[in-house]
GUZADREN-729005 format. One record per residue (C-alpha): residue in three letters; residue number from 1; y, x, z. Coordinates in nm, 2 decimals, m for minus. Layout:
ATOM  ALA  NUM  Y  X  Z
...
This chain:
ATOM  UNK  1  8.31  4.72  m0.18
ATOM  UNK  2  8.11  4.42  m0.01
ATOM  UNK  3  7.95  4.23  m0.22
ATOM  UNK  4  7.75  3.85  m0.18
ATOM  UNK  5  7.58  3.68  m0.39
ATOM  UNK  6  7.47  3.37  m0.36
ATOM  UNK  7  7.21  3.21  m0.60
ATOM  UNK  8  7.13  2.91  m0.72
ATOM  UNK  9  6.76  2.76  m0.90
ATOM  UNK  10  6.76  2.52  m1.14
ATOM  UNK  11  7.17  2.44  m1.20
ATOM  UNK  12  7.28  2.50  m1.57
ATOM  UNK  13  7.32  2.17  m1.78
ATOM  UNK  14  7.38  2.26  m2.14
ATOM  UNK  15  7.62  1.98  m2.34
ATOM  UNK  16  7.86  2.00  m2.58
ATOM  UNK  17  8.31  2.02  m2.50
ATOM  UNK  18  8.48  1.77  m2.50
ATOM  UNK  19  8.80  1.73  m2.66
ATOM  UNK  20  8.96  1.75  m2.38
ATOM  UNK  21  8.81  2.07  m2.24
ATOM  UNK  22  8.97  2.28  m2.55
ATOM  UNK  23  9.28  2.29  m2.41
ATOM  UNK  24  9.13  2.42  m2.07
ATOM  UNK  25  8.89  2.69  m2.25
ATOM  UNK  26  9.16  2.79  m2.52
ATOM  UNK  27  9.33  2.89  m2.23
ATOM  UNK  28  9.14  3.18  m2.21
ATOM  UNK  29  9.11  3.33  m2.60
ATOM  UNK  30  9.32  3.43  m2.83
ATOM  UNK  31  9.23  3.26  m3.16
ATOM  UNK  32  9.24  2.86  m3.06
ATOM  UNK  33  8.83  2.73  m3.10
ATOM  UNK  34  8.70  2.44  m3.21
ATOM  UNK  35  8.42  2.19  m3.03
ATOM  UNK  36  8.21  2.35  m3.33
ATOM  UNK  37  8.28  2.71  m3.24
ATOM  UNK  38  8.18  2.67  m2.88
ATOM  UNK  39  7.87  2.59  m2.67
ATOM  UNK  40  7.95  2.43  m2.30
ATOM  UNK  41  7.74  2.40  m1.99
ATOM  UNK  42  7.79  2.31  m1.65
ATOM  UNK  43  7.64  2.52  m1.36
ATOM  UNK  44  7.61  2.53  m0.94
ATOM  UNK  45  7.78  2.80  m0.79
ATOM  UNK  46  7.70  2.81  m0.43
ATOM  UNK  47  7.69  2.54  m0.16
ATOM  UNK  48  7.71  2.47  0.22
ATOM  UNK  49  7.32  2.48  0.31
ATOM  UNK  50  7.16  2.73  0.53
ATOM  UNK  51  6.97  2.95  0.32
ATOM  UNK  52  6.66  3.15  0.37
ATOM  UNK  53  6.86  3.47  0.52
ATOM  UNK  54  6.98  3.18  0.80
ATOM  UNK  55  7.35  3.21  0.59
ATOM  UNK  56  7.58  2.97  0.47
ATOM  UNK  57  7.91  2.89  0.29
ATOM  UNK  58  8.14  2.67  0.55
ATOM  UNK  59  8.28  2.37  0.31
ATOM  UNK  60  8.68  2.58  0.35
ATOM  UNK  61  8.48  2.85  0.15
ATOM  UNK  62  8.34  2.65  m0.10
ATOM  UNK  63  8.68  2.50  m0.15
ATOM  UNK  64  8.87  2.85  m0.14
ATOM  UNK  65  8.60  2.98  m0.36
ATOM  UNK  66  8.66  2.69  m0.63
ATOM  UNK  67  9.00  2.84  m0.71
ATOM  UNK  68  8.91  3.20  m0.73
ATOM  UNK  69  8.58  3.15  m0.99
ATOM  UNK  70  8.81  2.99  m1.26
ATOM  UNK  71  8.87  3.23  m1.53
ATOM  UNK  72  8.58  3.42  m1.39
ATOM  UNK  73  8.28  3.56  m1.65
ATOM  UNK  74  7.92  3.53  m1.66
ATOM  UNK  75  7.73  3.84  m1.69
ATOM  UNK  76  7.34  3.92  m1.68
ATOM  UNK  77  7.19  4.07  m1.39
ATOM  UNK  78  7.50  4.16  m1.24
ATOM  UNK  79  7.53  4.44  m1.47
ATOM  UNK  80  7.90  4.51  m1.46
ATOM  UNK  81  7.95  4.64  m1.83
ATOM  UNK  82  8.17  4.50  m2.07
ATOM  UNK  83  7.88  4.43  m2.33
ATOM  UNK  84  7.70  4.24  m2.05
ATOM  UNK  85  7.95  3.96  m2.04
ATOM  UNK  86  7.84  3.57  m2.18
ATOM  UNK  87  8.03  3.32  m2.10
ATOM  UNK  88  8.33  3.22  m1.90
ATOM  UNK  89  8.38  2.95  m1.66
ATOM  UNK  90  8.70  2.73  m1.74
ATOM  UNK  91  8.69  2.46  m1.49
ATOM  UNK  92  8.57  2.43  m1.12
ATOM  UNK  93  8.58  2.14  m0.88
ATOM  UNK  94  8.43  2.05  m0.52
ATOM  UNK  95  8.09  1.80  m0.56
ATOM  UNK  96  8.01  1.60  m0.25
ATOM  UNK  97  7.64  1.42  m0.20
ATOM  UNK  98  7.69  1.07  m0.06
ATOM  UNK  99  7.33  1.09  0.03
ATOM  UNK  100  7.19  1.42  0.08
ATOM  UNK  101  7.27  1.53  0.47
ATOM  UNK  102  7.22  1.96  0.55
ATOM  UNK  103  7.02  2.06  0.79
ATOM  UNK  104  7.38  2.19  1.00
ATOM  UNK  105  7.44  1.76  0.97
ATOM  UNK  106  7.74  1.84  0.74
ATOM  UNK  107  7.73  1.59  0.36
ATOM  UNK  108  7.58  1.85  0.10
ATOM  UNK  109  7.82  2.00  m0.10
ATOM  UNK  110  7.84  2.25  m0.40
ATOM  UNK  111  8.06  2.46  m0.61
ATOM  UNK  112  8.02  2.35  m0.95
ATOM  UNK  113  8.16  2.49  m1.27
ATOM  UNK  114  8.20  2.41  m1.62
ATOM  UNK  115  8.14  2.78  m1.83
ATOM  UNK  116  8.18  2.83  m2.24
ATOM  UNK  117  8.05  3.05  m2.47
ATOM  UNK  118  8.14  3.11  m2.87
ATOM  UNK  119  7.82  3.04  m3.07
ATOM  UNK  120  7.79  3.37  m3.22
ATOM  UNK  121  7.46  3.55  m3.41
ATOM  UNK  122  7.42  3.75  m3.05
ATOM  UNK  123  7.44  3.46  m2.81
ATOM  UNK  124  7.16  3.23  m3.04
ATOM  UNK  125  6.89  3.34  m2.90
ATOM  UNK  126  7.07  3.26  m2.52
ATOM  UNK  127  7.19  2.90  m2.61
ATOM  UNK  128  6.86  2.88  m2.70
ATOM  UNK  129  6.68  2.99  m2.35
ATOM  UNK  130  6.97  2.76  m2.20
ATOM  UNK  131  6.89  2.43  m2.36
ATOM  UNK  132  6.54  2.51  m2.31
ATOM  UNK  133  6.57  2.52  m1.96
ATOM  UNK  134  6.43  2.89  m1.93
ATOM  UNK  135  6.79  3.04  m1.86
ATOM  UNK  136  6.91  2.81  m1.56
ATOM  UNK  137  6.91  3.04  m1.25
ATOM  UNK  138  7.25  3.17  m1.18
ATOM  UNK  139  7.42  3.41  m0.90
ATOM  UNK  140  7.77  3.46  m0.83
ATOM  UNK  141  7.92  3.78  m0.63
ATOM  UNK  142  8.27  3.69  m0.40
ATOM  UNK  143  8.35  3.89  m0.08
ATOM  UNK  144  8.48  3.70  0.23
ATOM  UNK  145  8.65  3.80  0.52
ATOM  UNK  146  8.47  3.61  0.81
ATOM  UNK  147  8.13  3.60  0.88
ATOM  UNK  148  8.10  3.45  1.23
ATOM  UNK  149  7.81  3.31  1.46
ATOM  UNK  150  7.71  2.97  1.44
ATOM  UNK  151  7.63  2.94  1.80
ATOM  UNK  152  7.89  3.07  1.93
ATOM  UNK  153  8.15  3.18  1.69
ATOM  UNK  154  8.13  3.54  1.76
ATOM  UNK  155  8.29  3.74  1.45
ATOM  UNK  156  7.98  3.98  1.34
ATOM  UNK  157  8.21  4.19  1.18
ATOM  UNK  158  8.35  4.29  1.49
ATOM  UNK  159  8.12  4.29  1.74
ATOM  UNK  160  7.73  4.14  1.76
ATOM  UNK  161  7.66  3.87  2.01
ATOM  UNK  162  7.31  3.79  2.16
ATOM  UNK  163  7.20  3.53  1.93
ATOM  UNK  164  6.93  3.60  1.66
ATOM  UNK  165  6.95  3.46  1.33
ATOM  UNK  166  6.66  3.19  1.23
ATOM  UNK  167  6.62  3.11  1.63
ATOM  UNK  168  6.66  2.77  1.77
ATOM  UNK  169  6.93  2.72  2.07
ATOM  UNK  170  6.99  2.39  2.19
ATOM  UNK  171  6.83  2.21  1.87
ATOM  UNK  172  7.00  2.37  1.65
ATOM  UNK  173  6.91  2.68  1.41
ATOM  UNK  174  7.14  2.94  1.47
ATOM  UNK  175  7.25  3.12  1.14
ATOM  UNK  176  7.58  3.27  0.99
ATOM  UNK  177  7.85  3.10  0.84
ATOM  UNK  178  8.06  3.26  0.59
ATOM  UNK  179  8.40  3.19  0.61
ATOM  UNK  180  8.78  3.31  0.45
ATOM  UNK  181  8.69  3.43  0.07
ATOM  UNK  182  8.90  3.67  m0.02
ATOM  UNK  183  8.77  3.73  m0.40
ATOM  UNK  184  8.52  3.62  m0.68
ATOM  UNK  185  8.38  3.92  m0.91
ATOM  UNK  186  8.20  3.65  m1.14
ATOM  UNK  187  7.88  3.53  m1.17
ATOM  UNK  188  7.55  3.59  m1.35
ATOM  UNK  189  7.20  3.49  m1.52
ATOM  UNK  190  6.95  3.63  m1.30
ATOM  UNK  191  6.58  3.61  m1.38
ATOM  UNK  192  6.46  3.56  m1.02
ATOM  UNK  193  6.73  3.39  m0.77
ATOM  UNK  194  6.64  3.55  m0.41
ATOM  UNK  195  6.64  3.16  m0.30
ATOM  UNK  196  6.46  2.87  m0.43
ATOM  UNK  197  6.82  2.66  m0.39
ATOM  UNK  198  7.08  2.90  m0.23
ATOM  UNK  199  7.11  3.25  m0.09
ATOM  UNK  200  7.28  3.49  0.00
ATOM  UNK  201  7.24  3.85  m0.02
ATOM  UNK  202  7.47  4.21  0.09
ATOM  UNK  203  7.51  4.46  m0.14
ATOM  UNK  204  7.70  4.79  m0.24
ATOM  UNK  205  7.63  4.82  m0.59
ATOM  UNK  206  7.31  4.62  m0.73
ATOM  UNK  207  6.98  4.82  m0.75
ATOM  UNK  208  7.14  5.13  m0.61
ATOM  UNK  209  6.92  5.36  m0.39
ATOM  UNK  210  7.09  5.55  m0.10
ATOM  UNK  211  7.01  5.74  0.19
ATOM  UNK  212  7.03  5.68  0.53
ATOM  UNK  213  7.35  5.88  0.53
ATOM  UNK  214  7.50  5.74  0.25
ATOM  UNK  215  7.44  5.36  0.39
ATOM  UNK  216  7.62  5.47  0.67
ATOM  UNK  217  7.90  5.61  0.50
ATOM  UNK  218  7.94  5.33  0.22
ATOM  UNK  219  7.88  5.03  0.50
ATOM  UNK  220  8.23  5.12  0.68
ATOM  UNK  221  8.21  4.96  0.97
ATOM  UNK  222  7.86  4.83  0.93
ATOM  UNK  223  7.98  4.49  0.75
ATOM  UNK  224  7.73  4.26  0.58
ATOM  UNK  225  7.50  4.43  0.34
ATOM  UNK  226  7.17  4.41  0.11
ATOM  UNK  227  6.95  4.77  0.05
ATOM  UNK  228  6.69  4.82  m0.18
ATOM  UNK  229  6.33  4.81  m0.06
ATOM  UNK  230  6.32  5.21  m0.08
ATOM  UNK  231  6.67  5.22  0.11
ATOM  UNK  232  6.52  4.91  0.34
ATOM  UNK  233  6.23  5.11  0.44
ATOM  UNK  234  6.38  5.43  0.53
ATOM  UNK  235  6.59  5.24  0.76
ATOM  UNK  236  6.34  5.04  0.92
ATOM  UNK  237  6.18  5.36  0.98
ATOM  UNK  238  6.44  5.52  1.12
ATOM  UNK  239  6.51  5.26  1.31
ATOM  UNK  240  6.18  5.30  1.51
ATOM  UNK  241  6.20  5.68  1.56
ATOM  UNK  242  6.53  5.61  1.71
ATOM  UNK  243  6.39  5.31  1.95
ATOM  UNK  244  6.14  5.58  2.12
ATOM  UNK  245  6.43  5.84  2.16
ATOM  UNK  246  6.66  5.58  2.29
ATOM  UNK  247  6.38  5.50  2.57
ATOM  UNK  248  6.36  5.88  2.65
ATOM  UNK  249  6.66  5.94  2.68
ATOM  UNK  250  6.70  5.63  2.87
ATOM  UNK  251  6.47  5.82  3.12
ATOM  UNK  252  6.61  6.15  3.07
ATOM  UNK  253  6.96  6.02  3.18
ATOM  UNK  254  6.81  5.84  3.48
ATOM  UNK  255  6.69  6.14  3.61
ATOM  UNK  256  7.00  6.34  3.56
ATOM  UNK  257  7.19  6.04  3.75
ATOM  UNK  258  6.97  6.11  4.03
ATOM  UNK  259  6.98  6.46  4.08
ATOM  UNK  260  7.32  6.47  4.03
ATOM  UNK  261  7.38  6.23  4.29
ATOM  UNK  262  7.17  6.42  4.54
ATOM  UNK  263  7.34  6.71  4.49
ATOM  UNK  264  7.70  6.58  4.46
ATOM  UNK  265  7.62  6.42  4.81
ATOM  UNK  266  7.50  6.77  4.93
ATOM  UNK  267  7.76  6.95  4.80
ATOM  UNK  268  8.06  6.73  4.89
ATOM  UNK  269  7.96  6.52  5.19
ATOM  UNK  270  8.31  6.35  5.20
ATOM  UNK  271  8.19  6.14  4.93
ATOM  UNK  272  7.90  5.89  4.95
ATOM  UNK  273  7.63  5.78  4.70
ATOM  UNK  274  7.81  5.49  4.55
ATOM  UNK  275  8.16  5.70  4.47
ATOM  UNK  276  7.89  5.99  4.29
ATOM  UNK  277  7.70  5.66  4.11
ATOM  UNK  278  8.03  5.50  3.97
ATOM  UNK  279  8.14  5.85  3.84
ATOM  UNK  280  7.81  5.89  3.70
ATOM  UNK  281  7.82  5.57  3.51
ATOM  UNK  282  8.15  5.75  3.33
ATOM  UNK  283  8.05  6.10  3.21
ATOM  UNK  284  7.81  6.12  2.92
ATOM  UNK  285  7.46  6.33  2.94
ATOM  UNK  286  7.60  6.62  2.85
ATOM  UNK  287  7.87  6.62  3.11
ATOM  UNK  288  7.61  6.51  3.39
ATOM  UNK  289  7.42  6.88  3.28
ATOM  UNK  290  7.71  7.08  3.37
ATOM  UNK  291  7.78  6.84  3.67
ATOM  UNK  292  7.46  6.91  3.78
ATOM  UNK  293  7.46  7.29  3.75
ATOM  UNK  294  7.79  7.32  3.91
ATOM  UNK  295  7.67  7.08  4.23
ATOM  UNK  296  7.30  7.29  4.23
ATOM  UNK  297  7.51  7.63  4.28
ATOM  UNK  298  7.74  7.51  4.54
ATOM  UNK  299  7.45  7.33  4.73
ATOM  UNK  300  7.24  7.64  4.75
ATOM  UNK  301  7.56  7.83  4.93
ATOM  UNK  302  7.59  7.55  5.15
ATOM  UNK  303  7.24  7.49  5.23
ATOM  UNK  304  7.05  7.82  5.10
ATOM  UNK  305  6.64  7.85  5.06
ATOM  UNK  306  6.53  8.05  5.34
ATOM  UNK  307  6.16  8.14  5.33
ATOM  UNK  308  5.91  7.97  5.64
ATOM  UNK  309  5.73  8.34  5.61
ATOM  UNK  310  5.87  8.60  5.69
ATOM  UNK  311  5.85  8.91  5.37
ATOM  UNK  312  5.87  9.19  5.63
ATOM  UNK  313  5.61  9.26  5.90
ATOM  UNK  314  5.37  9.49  6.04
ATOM  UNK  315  5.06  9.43  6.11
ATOM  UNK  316  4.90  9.50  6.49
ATOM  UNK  317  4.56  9.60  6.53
ATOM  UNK  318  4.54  9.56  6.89
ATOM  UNK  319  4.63  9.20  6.97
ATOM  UNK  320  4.65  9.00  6.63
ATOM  UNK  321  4.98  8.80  6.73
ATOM  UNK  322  5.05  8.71  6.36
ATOM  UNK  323  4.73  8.49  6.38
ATOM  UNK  324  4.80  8.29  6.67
ATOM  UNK  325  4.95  7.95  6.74
């Protein structure tokens, strides 16, 4: 499963229900609670600036996203068990800054959410870290089913196009846009958002250390993802040794181009250097080796390696012929 999360600094705002927000978070229990019973806050989900991974949430997400965080619940640390959940958001709506422009020109707009929680013995000490302001950096995991250039509209998750992420092309800072969510998983208190406002990051599972092999296998397709720093090293590393075998082999193939082409020429004149080339450009290294072979045997029946010195001769004492010119 891809996962994004997208955090958010500085967005919880702790207040009290109003009477009119029982109905909405009675909605989801089973005993009916009281304003008295419950503690309310309001929180930023995600938004529609670039963040510091040059991503961003296009403002159809953020609406599309609005529907499918209602009923979702807050967790710590993304920890998925059951005895991590919080709180749970019962109402979402679409905020719009009359003021505040994005850097992509668009009016700045966020996700936001109003999230409950019973006041309970175990969630004091949390109620507490939220109206303190301590607990106020949130993240929320969704998946989407677009992520496309913003230069050119290329779907990454398809194919790659020659734009780089972070680079400036015409003006403009080319980045990737987020599009068509397709689910929320819910949303968390993190200790340490991975962007001062908003950002996203790829992952399998959160913390999870894998192999080369295994990120591979679990990427399917080689779709958006995040890797540990151990998992992030091994790749960048691999990544290198794989650069210098790509340029040898680069050279290696080169080569085998070449020769076959001499001897493909050699060995079946009726066809020129440009017919040899374009079939060249087909095969694969391996299948240029046995091409090669093949052509090398049949040119050295056509055109065999006959000696300039001669292996048999006798030497004459008398007139020294063999050294004259």
């Amino acid at each position: 499963m891809n996962i994004i999360y997208k955090n958010i600094s500085g967005c919880v705002n702790a207040d009290t229900a109003a009477e009119d927000e029982l109905e909405l978070i009675n909605r989801h229990t089973i005993k009916p609670l009281t304003a008295d019973e419950v503690f309310c806050f309001t929180l930023t989900l995600c938004d529609n600036e670039i963040d510091r991974d040059s991503e961003r949430f296009s403002i159809p997400s953020l609406i599309k996203l609005a529907s499918l965080f209602d009923g979702r619940t807050g967790i710590a640390d993304h920890n998925m068990k059951s005895d991590s959940q919080t709180a749970r958001i019962f109402k979402t709506w679409i905020e719009e800054s009359e003021s505040e422009i994005t850097s992509t020109g668009e009016k700045y707009t966020c996700l936001k959410a109003r999230a409950y929680m019973p006041r309970t013995p175990k969630n004091e000490d949390l109620i507490k870290q939220i109206e303190a302001g301590i607990k106020k950096e949130t993240s929320v995991s969704c998946s989407v089913a677009a992520v496309s250039c913003s230069v050119c509209g290329a779907d990454l998750r398809k194919k790659g196009c020659k734009h780089r992420k972070g680079e400036v092309y015409d003006g403009k800072v080319c980045h990737t846009v987020l599009e068509e969510p397709t689910d929320a998983y819910e949303w968390s208190f993190v200790a340490v958002p991975a962007q001062p406002r908003a950002g996203v990051t790829k992952s399998f599972e959160a913390g999870e250390e894998m192999s080369i092999a295994q990120i591979k296998e679990k990427s399917g397709g080689y779709d958006s993802v995040t890797l540990s720093i151990s998992a992030f090293g091994k790749l960048t590393d691999e990544i290198a040794r794989l650069e210098v075998l790509a340029k040898d082999a680069e050279l290696y193939r080169k080569g085998l181009e070449h020769q076959v082409i001499k001897l493909g020429t050699m060995a079946v004149p009726s066809l020129g250097t440009e017919e040899f080339a374009q079939i060249c450009s087909a095969l694969t290294s391996e299948q240029l080796s046995v091409l090669e072979k093949a052509f090398a045997e049949s040119a050295s029946k056509l055109f065999p390696v006959i000696p300039q010195l001669s292996g048999n001769w006798t030497k004459n004492e008398n007139n020294n012929n063999e050294f004259k010119i």
